[in-house]
N, C-alpha and C positions, 0 to 999 in steps of 0.2 A: 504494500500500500504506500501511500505519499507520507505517513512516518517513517516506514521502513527505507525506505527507497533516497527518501531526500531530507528525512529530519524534521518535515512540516510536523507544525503540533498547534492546539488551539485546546481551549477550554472544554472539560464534558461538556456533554449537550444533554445527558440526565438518559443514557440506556446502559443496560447492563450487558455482561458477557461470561460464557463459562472460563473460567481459568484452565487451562489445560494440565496445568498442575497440580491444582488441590480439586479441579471437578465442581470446584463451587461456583454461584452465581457472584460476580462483584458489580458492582457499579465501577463504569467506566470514568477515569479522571481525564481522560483526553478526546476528543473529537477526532483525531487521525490514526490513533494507536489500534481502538480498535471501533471502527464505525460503523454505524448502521446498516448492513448491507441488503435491506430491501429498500424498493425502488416505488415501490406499491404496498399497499395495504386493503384490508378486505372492507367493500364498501358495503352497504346494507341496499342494495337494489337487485333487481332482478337481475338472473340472466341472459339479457338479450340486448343486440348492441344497437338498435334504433327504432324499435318498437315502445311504446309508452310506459316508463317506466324501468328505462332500460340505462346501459352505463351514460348512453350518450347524455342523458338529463345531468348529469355531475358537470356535461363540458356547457352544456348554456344555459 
């Protein structure tokens, strides 16, 4: 990632991560160490992508 890679670093932004060490949940203290890696999140609407009530209502 852009820590590993190039040293960026920024303040948590308040998500957690497993440690791969102790297995446990921690809160993240960095924003690039270890980030958010979804893109999307699950929205509460239907399946269907331009029918009424479908994703496309979230874009207008």
């Amino acid at each position: 990632g852009l820590h590993w890679a190039y040293g960026i670093d920024g303040p948590g932004q308040g998500h957690f991560y497993v440690d791969p060490f102790t297995g446990k949940l921690t809160k993240s203290k960095s924003a690039y160490e270890h980030p958010q890696p979804h893109a999307c999140f699950i929205q509460s609407v239907g399946d269907d992508l331009v029918n009424e009530g479908g994703i496309m209502d979230l874009w207008v």
